[in-house]
Biopython code that builds the backbone (N, CA, C, O; Angstrom):
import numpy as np
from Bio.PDB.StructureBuilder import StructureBuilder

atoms = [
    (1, "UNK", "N", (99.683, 81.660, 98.496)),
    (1, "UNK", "CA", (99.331, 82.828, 97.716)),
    (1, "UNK", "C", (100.622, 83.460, 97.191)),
    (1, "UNK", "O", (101.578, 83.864, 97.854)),
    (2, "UNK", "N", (100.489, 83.463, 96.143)),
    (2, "UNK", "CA", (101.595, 84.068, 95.444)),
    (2, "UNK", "C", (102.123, 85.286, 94.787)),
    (2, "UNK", "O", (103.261, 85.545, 94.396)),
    (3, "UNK", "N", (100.802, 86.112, 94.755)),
    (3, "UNK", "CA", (100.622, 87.581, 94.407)),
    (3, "UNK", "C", (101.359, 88.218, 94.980)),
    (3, "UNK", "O", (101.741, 87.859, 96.094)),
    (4, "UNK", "N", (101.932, 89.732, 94.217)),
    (4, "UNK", "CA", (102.984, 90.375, 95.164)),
    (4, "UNK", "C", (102.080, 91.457, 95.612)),
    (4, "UNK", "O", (101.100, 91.850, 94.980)),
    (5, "UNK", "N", (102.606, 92.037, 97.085)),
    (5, "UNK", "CA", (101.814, 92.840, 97.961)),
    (5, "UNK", "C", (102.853, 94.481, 97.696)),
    (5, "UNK", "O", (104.035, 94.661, 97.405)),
    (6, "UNK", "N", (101.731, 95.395, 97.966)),
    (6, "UNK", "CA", (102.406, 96.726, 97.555)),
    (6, "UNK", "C", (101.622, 97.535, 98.908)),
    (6, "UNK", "O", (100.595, 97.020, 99.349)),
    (7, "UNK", "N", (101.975, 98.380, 99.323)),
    (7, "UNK", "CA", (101.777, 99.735, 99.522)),
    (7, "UNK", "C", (101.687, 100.741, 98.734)),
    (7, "UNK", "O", (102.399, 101.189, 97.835)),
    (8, "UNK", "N", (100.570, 101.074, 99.263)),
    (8, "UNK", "CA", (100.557, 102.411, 98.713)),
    (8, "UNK", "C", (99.672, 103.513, 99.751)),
    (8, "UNK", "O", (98.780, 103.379, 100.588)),
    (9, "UNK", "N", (100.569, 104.826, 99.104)),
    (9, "UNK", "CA", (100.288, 106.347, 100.126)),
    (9, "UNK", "C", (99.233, 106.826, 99.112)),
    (9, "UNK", "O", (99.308, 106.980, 97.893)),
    (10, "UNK", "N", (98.074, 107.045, 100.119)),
    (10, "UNK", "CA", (97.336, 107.923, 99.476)),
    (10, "UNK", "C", (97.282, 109.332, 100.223)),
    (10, "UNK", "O", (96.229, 109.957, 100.354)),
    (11, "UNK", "N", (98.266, 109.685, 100.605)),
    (11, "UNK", "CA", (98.228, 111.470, 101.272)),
    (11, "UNK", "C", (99.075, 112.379, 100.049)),
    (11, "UNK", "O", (99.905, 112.225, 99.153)),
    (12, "UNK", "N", (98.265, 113.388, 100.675)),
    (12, "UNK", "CA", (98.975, 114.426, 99.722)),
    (12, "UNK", "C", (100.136, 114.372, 99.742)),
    (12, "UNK", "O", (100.634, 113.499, 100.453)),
    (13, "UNK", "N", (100.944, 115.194, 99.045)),
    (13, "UNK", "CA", (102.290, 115.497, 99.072)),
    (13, "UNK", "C", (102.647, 116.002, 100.277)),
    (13, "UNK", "O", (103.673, 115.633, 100.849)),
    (14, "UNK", "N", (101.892, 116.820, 100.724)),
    (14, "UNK", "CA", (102.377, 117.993, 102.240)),
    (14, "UNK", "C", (102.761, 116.981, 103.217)),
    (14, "UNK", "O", (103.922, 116.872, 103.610)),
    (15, "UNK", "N", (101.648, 116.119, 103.680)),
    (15, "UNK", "CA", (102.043, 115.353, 104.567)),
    (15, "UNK", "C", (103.720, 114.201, 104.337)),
    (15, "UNK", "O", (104.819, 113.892, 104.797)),
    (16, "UNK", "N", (102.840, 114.024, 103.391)),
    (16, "UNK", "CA", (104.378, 112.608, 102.701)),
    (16, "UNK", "C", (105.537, 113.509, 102.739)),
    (16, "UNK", "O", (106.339, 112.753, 103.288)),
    (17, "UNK", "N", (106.276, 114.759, 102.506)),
    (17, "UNK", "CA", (107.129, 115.681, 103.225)),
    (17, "UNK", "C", (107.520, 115.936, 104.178)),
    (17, "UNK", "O", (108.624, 115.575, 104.587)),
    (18, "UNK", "N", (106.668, 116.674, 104.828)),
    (18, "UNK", "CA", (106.413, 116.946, 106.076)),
    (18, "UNK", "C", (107.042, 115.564, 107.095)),
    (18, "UNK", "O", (108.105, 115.421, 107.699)),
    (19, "UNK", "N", (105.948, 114.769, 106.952)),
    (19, "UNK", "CA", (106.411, 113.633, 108.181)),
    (19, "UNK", "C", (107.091, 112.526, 107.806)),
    (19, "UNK", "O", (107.645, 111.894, 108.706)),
    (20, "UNK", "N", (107.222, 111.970, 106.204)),
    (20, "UNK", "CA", (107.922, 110.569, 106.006)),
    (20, "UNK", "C", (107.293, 109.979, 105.024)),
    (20, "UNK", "O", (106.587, 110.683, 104.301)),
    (21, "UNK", "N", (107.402, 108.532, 104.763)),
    (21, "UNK", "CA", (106.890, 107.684, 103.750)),
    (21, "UNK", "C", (107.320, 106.506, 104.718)),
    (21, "UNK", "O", (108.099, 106.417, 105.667)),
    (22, "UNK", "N", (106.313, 105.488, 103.937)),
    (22, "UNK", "CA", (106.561, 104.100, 104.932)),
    (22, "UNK", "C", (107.647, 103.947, 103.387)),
    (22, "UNK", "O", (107.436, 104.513, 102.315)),
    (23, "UNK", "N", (108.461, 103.287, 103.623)),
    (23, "UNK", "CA", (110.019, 102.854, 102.482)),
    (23, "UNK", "C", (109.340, 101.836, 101.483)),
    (23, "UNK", "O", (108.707, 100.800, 101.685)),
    (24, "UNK", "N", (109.602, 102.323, 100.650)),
    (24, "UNK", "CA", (108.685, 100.839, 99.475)),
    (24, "UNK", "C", (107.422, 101.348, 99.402)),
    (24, "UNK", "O", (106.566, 100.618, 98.902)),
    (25, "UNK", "N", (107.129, 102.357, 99.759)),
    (25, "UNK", "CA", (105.476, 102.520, 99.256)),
    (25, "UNK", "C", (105.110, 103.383, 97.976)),
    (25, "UNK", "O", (105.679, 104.407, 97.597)),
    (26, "UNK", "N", (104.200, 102.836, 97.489)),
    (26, "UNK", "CA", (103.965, 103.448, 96.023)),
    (26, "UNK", "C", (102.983, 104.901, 96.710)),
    (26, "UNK", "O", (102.439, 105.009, 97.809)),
    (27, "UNK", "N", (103.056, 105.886, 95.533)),
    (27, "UNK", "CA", (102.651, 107.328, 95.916)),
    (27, "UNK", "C", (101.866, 107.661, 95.566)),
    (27, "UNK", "O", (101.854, 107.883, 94.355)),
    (28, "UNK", "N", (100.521, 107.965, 96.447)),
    (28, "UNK", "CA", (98.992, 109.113, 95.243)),
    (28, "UNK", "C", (98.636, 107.778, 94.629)),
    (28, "UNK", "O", (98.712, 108.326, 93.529)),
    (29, "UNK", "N", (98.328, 106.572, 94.331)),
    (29, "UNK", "CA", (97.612, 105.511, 93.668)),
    (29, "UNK", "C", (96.308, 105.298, 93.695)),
    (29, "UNK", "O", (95.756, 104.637, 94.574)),
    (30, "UNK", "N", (95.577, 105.980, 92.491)),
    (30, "UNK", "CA", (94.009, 106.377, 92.777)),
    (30, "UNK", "C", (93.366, 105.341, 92.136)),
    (30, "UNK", "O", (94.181, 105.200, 91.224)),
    (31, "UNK", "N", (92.316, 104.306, 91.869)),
    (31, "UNK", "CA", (91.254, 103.355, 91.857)),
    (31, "UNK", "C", (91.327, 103.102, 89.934)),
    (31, "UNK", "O", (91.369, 101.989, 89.408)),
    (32, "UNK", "N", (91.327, 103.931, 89.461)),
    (32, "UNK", "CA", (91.561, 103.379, 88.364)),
    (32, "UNK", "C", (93.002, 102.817, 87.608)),
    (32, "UNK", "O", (93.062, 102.073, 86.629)),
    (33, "UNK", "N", (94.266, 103.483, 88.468)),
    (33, "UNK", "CA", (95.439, 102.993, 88.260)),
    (33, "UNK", "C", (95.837, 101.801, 88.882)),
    (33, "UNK", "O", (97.011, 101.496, 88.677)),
    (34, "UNK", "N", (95.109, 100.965, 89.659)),
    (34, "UNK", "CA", (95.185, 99.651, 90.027)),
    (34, "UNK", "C", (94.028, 98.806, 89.426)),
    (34, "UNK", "O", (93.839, 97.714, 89.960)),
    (35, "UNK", "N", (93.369, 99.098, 88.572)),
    (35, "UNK", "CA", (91.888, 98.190, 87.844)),
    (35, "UNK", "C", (92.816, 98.065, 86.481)),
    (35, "UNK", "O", (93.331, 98.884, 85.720)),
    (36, "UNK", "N", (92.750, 96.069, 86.593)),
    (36, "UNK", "CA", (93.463, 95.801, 85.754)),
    (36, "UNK", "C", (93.022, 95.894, 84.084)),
    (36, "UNK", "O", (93.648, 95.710, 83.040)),
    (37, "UNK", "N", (91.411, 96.330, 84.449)),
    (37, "UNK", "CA", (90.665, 96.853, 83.352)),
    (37, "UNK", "C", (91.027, 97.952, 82.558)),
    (37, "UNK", "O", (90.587, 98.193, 81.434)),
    (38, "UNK", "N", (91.753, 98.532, 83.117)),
    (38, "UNK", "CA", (92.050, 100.468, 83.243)),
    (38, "UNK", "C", (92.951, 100.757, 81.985)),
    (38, "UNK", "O", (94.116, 100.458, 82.247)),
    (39, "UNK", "N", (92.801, 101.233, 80.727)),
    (39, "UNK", "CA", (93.918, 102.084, 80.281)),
    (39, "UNK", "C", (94.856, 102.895, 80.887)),
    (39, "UNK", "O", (95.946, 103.174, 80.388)),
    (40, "UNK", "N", (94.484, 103.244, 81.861)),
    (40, "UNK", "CA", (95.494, 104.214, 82.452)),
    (40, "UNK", "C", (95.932, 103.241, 83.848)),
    (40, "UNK", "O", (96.362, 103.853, 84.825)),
    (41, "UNK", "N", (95.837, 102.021, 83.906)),
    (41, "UNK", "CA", (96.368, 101.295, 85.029)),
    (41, "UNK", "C", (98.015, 101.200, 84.520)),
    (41, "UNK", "O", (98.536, 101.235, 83.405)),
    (42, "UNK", "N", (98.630, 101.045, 86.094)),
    (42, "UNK", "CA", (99.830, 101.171, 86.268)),
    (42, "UNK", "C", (100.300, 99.541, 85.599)),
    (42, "UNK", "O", (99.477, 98.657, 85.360)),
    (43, "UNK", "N", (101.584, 99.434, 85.411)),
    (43, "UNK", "CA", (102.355, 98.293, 85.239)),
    (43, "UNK", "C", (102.386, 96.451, 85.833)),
    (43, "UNK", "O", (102.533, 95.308, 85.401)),
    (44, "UNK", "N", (102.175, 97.084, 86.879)),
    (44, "UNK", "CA", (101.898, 96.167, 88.464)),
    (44, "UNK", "C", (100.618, 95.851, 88.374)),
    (44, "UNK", "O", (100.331, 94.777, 88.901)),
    (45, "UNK", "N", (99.455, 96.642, 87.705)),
    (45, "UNK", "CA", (98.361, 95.942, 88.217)),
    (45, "UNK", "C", (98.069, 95.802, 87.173)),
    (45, "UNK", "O", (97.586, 96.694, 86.476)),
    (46, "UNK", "N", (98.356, 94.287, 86.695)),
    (46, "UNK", "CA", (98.192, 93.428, 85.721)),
    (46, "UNK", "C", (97.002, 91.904, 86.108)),
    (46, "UNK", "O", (96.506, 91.091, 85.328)),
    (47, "UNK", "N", (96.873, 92.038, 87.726)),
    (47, "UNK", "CA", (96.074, 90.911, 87.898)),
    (47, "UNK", "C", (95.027, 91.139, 89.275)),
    (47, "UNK", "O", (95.380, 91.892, 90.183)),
    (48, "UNK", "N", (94.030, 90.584, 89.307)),
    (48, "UNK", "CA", (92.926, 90.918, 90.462)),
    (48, "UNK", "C", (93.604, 90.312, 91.684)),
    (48, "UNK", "O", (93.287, 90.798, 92.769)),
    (49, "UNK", "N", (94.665, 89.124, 91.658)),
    (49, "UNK", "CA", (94.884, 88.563, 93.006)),
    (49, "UNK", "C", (95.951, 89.197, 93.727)),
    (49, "UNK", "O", (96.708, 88.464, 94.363)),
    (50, "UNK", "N", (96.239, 91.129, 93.736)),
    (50, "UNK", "CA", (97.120, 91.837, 93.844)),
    (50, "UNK", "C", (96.831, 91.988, 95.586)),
    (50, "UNK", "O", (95.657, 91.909, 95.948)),
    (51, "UNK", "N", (97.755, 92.172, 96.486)),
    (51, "UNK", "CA", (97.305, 92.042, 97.519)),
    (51, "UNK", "C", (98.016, 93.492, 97.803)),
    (51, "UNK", "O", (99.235, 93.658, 97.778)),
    (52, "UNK", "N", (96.972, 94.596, 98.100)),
    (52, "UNK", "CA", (97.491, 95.814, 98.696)),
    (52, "UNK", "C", (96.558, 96.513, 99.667)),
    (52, "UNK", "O", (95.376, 96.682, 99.966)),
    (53, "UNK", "N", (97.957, 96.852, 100.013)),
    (53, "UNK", "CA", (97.746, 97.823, 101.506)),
    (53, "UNK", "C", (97.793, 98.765, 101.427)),
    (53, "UNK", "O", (98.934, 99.210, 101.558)),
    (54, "UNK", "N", (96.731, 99.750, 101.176)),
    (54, "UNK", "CA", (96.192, 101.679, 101.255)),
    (54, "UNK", "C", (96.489, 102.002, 102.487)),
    (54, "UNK", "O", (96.212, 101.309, 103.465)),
    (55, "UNK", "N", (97.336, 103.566, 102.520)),
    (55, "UNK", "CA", (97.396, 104.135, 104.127)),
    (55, "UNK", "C", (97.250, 105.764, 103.319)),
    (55, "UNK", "O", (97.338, 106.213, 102.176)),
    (56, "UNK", "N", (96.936, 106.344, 104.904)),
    (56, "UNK", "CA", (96.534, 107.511, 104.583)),
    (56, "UNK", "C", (96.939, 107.754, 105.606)),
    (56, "UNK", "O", (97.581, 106.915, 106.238)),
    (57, "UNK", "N", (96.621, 109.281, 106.196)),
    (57, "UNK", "CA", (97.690, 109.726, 107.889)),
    (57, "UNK", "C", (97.015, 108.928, 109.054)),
    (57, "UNK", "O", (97.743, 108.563, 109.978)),
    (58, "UNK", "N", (95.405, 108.567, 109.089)),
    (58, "UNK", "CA", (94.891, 108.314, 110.447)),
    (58, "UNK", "C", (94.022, 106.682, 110.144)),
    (58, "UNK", "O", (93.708, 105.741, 110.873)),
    (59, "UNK", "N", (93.851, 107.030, 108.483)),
    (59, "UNK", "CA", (93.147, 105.251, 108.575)),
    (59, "UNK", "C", (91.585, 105.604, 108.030)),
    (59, "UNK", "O", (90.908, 104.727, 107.494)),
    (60, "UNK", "N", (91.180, 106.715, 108.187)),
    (60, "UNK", "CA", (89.999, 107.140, 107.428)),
    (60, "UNK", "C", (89.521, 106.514, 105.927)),
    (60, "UNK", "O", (88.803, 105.645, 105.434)),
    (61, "UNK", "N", (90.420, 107.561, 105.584)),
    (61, "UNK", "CA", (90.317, 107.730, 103.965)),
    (61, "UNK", "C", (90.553, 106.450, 103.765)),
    (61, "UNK", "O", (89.527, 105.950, 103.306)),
    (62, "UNK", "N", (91.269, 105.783, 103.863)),
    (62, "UNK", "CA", (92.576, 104.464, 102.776)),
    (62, "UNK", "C", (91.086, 103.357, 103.055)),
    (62, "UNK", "O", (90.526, 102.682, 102.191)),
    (63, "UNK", "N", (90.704, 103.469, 104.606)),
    (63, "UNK", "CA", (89.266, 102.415, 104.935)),
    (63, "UNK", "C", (88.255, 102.463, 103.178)),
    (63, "UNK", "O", (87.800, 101.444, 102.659)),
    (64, "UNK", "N", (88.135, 103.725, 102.644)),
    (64, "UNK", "CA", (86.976, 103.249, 102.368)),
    (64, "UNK", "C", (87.603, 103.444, 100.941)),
    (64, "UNK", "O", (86.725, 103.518, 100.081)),
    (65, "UNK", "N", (88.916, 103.550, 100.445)),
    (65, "UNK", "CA", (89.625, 103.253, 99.124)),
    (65, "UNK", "C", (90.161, 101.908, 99.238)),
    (65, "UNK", "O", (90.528, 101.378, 98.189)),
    (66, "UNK", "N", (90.228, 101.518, 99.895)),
    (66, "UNK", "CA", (89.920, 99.920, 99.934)),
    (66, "UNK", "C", (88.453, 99.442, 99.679)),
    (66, "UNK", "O", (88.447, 98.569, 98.811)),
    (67, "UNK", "N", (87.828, 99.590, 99.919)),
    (67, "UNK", "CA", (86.448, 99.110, 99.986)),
    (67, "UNK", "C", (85.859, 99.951, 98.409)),
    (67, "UNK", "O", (84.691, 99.680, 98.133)),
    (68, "UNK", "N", (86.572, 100.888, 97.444)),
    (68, "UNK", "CA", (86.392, 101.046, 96.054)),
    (68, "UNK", "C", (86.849, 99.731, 95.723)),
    (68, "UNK", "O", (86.204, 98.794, 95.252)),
    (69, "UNK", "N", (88.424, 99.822, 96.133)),
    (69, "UNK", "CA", (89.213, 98.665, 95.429)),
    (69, "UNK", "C", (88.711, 97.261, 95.306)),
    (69, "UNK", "O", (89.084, 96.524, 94.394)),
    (70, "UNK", "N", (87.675, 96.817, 96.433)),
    (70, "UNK", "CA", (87.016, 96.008, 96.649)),
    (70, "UNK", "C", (85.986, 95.736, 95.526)),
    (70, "UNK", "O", (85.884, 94.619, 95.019)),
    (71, "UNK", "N", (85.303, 96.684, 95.192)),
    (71, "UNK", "CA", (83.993, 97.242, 94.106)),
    (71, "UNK", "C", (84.420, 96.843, 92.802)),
    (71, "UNK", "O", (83.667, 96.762, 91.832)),
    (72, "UNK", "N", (85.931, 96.538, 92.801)),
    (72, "UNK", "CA", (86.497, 97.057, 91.340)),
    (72, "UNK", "C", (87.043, 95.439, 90.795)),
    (72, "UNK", "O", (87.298, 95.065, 89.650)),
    (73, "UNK", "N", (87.107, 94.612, 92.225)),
    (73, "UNK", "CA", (87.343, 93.215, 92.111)),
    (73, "UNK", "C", (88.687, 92.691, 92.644)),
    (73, "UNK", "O", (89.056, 91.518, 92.580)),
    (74, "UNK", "N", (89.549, 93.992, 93.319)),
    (74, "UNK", "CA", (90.404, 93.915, 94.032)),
    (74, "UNK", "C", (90.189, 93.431, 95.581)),
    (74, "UNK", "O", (90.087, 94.053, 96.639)),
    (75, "UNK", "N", (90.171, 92.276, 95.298)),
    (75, "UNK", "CA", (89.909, 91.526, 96.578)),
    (75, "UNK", "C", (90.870, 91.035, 97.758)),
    (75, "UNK", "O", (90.385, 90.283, 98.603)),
    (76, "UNK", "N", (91.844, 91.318, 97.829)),
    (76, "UNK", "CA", (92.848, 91.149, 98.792)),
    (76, "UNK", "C", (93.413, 92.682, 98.700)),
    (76, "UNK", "O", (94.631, 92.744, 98.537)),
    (77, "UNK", "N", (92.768, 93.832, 98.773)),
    (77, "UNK", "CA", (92.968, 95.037, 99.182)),
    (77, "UNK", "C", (92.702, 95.253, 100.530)),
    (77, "UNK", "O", (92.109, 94.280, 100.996)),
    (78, "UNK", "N", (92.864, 95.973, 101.199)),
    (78, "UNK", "CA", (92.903, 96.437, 102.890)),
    (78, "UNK", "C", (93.308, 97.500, 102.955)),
    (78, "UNK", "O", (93.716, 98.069, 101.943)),
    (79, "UNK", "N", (93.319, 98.229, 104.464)),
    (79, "UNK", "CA", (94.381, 99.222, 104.931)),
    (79, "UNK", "C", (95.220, 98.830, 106.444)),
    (79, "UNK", "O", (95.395, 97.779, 107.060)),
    (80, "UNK", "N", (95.567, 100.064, 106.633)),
    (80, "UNK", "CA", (96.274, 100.038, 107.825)),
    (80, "UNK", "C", (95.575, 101.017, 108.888)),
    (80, "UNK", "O", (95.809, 102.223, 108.964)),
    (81, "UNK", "N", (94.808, 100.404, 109.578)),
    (81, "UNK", "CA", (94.272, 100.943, 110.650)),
    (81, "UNK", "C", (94.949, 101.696, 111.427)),
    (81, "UNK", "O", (95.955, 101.163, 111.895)),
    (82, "UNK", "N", (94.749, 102.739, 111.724)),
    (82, "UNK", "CA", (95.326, 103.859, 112.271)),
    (82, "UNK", "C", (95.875, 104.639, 111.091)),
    (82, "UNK", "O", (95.860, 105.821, 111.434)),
    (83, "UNK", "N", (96.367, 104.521, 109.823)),
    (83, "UNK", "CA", (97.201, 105.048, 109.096)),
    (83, "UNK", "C", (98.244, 104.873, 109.519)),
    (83, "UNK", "O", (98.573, 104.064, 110.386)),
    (84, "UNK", "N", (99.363, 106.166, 108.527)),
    (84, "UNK", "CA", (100.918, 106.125, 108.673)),
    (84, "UNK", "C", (101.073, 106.342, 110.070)),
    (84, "UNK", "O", (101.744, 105.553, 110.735)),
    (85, "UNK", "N", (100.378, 107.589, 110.715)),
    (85, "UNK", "CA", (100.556, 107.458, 111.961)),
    (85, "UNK", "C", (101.042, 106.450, 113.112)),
    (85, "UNK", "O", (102.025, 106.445, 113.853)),
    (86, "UNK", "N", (100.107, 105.730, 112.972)),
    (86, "UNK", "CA", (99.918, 104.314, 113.520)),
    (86, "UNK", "C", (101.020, 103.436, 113.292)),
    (86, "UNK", "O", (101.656, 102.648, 113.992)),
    (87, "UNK", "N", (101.052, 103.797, 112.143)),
    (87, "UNK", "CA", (102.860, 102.725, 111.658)),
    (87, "UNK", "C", (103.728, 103.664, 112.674)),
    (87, "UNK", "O", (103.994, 103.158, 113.764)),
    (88, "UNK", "N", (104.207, 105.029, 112.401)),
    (88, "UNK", "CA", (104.935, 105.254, 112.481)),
    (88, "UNK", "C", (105.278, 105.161, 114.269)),
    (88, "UNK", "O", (106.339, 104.853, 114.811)),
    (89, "UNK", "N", (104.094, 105.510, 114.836)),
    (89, "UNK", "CA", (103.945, 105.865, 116.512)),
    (89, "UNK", "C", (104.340, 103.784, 117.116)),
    (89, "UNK", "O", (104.733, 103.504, 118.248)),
    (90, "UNK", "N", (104.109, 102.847, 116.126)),
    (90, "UNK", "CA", (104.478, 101.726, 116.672)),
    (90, "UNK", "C", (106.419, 101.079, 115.949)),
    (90, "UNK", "O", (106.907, 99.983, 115.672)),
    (91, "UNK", "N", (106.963, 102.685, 115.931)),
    (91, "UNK", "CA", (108.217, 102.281, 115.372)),
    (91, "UNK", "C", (108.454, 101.258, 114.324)),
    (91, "UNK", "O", (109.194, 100.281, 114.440)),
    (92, "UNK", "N", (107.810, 101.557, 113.382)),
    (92, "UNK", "CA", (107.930, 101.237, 112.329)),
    (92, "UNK", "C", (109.043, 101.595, 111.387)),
    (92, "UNK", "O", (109.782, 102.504, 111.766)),
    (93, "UNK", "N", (109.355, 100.897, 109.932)),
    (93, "UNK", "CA", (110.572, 101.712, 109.588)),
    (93, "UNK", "C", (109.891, 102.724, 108.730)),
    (93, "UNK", "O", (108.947, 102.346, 108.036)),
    (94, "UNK", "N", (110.298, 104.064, 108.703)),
    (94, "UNK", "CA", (109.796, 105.030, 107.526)),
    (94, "UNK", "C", (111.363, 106.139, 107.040)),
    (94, "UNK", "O", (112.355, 106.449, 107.699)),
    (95, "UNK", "N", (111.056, 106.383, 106.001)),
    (95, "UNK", "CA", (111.833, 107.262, 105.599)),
    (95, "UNK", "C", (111.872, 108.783, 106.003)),
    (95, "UNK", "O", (111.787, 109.297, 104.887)),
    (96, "UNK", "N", (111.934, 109.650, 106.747)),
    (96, "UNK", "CA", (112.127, 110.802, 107.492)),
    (96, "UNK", "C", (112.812, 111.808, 106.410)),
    (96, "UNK", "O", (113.950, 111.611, 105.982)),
    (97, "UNK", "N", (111.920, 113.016, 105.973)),
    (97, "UNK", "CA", (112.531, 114.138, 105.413)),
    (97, "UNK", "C", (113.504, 114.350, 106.366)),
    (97, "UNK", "O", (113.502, 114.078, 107.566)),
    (98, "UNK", "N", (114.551, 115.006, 105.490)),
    (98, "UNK", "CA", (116.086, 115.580, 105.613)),
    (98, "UNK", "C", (116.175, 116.585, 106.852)),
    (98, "UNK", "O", (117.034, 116.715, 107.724)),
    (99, "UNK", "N", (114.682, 117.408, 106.550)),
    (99, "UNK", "CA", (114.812, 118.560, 107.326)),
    (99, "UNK", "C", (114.654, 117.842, 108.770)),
    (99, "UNK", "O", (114.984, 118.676, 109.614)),
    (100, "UNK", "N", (114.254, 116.543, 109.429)),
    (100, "UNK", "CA", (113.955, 116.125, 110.271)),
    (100, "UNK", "C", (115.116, 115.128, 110.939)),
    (100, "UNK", "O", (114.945, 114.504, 111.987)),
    (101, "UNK", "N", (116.393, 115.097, 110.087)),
    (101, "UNK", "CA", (117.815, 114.483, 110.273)),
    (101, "UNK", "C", (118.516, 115.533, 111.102)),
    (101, "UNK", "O", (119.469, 115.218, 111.815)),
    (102, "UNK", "N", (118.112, 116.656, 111.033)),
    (102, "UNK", "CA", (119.168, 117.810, 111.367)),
    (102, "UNK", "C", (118.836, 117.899, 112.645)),
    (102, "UNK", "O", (117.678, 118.237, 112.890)),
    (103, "UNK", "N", (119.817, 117.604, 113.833)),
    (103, "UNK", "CA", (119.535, 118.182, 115.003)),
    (103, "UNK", "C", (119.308, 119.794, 115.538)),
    (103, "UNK", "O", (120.115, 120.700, 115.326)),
    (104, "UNK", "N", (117.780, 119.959, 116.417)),
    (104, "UNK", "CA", (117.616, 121.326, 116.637)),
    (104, "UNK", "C", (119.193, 122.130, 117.304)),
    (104, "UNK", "O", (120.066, 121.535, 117.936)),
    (105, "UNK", "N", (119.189, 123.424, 116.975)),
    (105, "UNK", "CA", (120.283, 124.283, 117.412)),
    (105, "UNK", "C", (119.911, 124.345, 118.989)),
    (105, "UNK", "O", (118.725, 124.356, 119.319)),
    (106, "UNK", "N", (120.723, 124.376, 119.745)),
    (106, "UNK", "CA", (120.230, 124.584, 121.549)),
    (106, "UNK", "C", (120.241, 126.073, 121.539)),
    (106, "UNK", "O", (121.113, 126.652, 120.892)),
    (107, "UNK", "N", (119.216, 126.831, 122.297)),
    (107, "UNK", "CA", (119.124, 128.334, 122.737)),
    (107, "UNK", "C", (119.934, 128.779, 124.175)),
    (107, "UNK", "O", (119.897, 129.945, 124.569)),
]
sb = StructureBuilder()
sb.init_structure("model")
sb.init_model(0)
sb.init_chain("A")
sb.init_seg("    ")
for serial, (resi, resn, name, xyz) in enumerate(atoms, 1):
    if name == "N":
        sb.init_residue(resn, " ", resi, " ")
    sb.init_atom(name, np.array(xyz, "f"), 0.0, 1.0, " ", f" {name:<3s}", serial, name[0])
structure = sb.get_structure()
């Protein structure tokens, strides 16, 4: 199989701040910007044999935006069970806001 595989975050902004990004993941990618049918589809999704991976914080949501993506003929779509969470709690690599580099001050 030769298709290239993407990530993508479907959480809001707050969270994707707040706690990180998995590195390489595409951002906010909603069902018609991956349908290679789509005027308003992105660059990348030029072909149905696109193989991507939806995450969201716990694995909810991305479950059943896969299963659009599925509807739409995106057939090697999935998620990541558990969500980012799940990546992140099995030490995964992610990118960490700045504010979360800074060691706390001691009292």
């Amino acid at each position: 199989m030769n298709a290239p595989t993407f990530l993508v975050d479907i959480r809001p902004a707050a969270p994707r701040e707040a706690e990180g990004r998995i590195y390489g993941s595409s951002v906010n990618v909603l069902e018609w910007r991956l349908d290679p049918r789509s005027d308003a589809r992105l660059s990348i999704a030029d072909r149905y044999d696109l193989r991507l991976i939806v995450f969201c914080q716990e694995g909810y949501t991305s479950s059943l935006a896969a299963y659009a993506l599925h509807e739409l003929g995106l057939l090697n779509a999935t998620y990541i069970i558990g969500g980012y969470k799940a990546w992140k709690e099995a030490g995964l690599p992610v990118d960490v806001p700045d504010a979360q580099l800074v060691e706390p001050e001691e009292s």
